[in-house]
C-alpha positions in Angstrom: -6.9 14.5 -66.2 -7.3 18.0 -68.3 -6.6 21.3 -66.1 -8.6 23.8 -66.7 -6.0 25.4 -68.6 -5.8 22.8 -70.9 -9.6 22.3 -70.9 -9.4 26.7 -72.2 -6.2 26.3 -74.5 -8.9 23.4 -76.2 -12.0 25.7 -75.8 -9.4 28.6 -77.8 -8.2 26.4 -80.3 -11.6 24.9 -80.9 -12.8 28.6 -81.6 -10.1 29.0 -83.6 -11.0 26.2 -85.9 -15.0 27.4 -86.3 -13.9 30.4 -87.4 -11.5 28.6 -90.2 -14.2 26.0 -90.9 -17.0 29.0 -91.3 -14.7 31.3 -93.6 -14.0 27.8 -95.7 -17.1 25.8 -96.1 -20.1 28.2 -95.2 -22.5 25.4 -96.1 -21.1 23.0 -93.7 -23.9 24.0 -90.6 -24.0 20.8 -89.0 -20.0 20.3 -88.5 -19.8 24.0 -87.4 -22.4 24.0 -84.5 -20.9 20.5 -83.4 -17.5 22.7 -83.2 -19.7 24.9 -80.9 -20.6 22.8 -78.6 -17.3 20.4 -78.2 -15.8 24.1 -77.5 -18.5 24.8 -74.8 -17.8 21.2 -73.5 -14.2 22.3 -73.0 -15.5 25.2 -71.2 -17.8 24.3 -68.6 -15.4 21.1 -68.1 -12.7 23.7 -67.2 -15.7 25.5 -64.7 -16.1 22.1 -63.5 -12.0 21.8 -63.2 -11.6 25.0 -61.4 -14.2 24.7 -58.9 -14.0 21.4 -57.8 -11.4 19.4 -59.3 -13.7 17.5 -60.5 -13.5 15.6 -63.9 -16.3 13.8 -65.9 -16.5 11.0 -68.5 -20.2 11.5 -70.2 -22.1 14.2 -70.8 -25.1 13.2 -68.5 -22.3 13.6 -65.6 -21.5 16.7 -66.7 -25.2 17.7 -67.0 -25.7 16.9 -63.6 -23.1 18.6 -61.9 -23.9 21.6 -64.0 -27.8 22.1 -63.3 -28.5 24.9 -61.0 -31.2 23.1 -59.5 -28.6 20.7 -57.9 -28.1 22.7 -54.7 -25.4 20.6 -53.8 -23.1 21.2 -56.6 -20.4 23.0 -56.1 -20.5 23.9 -59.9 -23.5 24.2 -60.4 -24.2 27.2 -63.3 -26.5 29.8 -62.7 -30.0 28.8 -65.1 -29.7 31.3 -68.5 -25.9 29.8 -68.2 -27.2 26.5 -67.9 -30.2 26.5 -70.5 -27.2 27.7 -73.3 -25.3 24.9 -72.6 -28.0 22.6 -72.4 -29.6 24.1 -76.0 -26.1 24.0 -77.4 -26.1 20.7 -76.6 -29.3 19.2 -77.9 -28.6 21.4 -81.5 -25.4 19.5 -81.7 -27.0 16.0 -81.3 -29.6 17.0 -84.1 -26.5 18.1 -86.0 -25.1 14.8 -85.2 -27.5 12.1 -85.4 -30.0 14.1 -87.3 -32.5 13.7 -84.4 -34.6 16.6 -83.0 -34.7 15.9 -78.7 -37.6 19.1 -78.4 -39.9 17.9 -80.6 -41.6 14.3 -80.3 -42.0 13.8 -83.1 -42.2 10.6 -85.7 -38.6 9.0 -85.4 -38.4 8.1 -89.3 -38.1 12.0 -89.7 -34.4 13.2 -90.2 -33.8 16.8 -89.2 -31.2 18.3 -90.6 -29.0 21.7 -89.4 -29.9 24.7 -91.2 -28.1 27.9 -90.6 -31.0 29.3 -88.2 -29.5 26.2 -85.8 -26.2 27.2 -86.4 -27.0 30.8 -85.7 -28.4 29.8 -82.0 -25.8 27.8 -81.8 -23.6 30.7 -81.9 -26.1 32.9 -79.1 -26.1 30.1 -76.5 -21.5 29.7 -77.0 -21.6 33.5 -76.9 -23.3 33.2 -73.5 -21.3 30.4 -72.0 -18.1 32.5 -73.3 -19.2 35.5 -71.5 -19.7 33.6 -68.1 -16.3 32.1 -68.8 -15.0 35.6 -69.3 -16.3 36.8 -66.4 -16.2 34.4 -63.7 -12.4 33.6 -64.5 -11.1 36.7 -66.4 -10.2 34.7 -69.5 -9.8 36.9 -72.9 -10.9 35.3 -76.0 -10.2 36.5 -79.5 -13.1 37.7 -81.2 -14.1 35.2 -84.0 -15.2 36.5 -87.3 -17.9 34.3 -88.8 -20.2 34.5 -92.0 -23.9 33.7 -91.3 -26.6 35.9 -92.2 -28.9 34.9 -89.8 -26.1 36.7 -87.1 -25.9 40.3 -88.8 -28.6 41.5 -86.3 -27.3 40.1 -82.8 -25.1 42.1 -80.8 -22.4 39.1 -80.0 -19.5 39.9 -77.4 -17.1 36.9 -78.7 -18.1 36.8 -82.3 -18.4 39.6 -85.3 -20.1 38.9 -88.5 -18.6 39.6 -91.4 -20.6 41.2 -94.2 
């Protein structure tokens, strides 16, 4: 099973690769906040890796083992940690199966991934970055990306390019 320095060299290259995808194809939201999110699945699997040696199959395991209110994890995240994750996640399945899990709405409707999802996209990996950061004294490169929606938000991982 993936270390959790192979779970961060994944998470690095991962952010590497948004930041090449965004300079290329700034059109392309959907793929780009799915890249988000497969990095931020690299990065709580690495928490998960470090403080437990614990390694999960499907996201639903992951969820679990992750929610804060699950006082018997051992890796359970702290809440604002764990609603990033958890938002990240649902913008990436509406990215992915064009599906919106907030809203019930009429499932005939496709909803597709705008910029304004990418953009949140970007908040919520910021956050899960900065816990990363933090809790294990990682370093990440700063990641120049191009989205207008971004130009206001005071990101520690990411800089906007004008």
């Amino acid at each position: 099973m993936a270390s959790f320095d192979d779970h961060i060299t994944q998470a690095k290259r991962n952010i590497e690769f948004l930041g090449s995808v965004n300079k290329t194809y700034t059109s392309y939201w959907d793929w780009q906040t799915t890249i988000a999110y497969y990095t931020a699945v690299h990065l709580v699997n690495a928490h998960i890796a470090s403080k437990a040696n614990l390694h999960y199959r499907t996201h639903e395991e992951v969820s679990i083992v992750l929610n804060p209110f699950n006082k018997l994890s051992p890796c359970a995240l702290p809440e604002g940690i764990y609603t990033a994750y958890i938002n990240l996640q649902w913008l990436s399945r509406r990215s992915r199966y064009l599906i919106n899990d907030k809203r019930g709405g009429n499932d005939a409707d496709a909803f597709f991934t705008s910029d304004r999802h990418f953009s949140k996209a970007i908040r919520h990996l910021d956050i899960l970055l900065v816990f990363i950061k933090n809790t294990y004294a990682i370093s990440f490169d700063k990641t120049y990306l191009l989205c207008d929606r971004l130009k206001a938000d005071a990101l520690i991982n990411f800089e906007i390019s004008k």
